[in-house]
N, C-alpha and C positions, 0 to 999 in steps of 0.2 A: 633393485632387482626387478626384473619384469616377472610379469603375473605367468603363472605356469598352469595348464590344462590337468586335465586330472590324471593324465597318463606321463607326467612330472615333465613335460617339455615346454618350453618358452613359448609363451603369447607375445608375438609383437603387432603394432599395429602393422607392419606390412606383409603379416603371415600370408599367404600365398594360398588366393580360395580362388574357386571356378567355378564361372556363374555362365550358362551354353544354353542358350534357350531357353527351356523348361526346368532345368536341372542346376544344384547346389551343390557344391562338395568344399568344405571349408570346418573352420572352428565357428562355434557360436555361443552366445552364453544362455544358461539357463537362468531365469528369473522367475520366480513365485509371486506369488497375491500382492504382497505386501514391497516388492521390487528390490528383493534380494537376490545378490548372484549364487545363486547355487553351485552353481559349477561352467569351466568352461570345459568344452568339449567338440568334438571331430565326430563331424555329421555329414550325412550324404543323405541328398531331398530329390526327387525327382515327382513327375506325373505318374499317379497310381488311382487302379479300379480297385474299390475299397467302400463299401456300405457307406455311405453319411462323408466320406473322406475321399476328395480331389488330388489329394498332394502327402507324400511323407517319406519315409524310408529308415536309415539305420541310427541310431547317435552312438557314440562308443566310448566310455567311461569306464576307469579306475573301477575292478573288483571288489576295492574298500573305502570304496565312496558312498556319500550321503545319498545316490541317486538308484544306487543300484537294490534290485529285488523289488522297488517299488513302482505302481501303476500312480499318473499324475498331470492332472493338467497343469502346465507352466507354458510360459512364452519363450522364446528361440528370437537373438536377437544376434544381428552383425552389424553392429552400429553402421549408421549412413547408409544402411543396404535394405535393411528391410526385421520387423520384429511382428511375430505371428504369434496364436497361441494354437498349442500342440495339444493330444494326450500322447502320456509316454508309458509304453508295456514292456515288463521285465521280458528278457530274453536270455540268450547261452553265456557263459564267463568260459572264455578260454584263455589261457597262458596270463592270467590279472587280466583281464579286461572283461567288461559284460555291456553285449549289445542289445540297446534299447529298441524297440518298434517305435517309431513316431509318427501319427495321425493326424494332418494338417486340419483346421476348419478355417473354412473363409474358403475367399481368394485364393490361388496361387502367389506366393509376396514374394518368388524370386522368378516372375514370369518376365520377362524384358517389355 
């Protein structure tokens, strides 16, 4: 069976992301300290004006997942693409979903 995101849909490797200059829109996986996958999830990264933070945008996870309500740094990773570390801020849950804030440090890692 292939690995399914947290909003119960298929991961394959040829999921279908877009990467347009400055800007991400795709699944990525979450990873903790310790290089566990937390979760895969459907993230959208672009260029943002933001205190301490060059880059970030929305991630959006399953209601009743391990990730949701909680504030977290972890890395965001699309194998052979690029792996950053984020902080991630609880945000709204509508219809089972809750969108995360994400706060790039570093680099932009899906600049071209």
């Amino acid at each position: 069976l292939a690995p399914r995101c947290s909003h119960g849909r298929p991961v394959h490797s040829e999921t279908k992301r877009m990467r347009t200059g400055m800007r991400y829109a795709g699944y990525v996986r979450v990873i903790d300290d310790n290089e566990n996958i937390l979760d895969v999830a459907e993230v959208s990264l672009d260029v943002i004006d933001h205190q301490g933070h060059s880059w970030g945008g929305t991630l959006r996870v399953s209601a009743g997942g391990g990730l949701r309500g909680k504030a977290m740094s972890v890395d965001l990773e699309v194998p052979d693409l690029f792996r950053a570390s984020v902080l991630l801020l609880p945000g709204p849950t509508t219809d089972g979903i809750s969108e995360m804030t994400v706060l790039g440090t570093g680099a932009i890692p899906f600049d071209e």
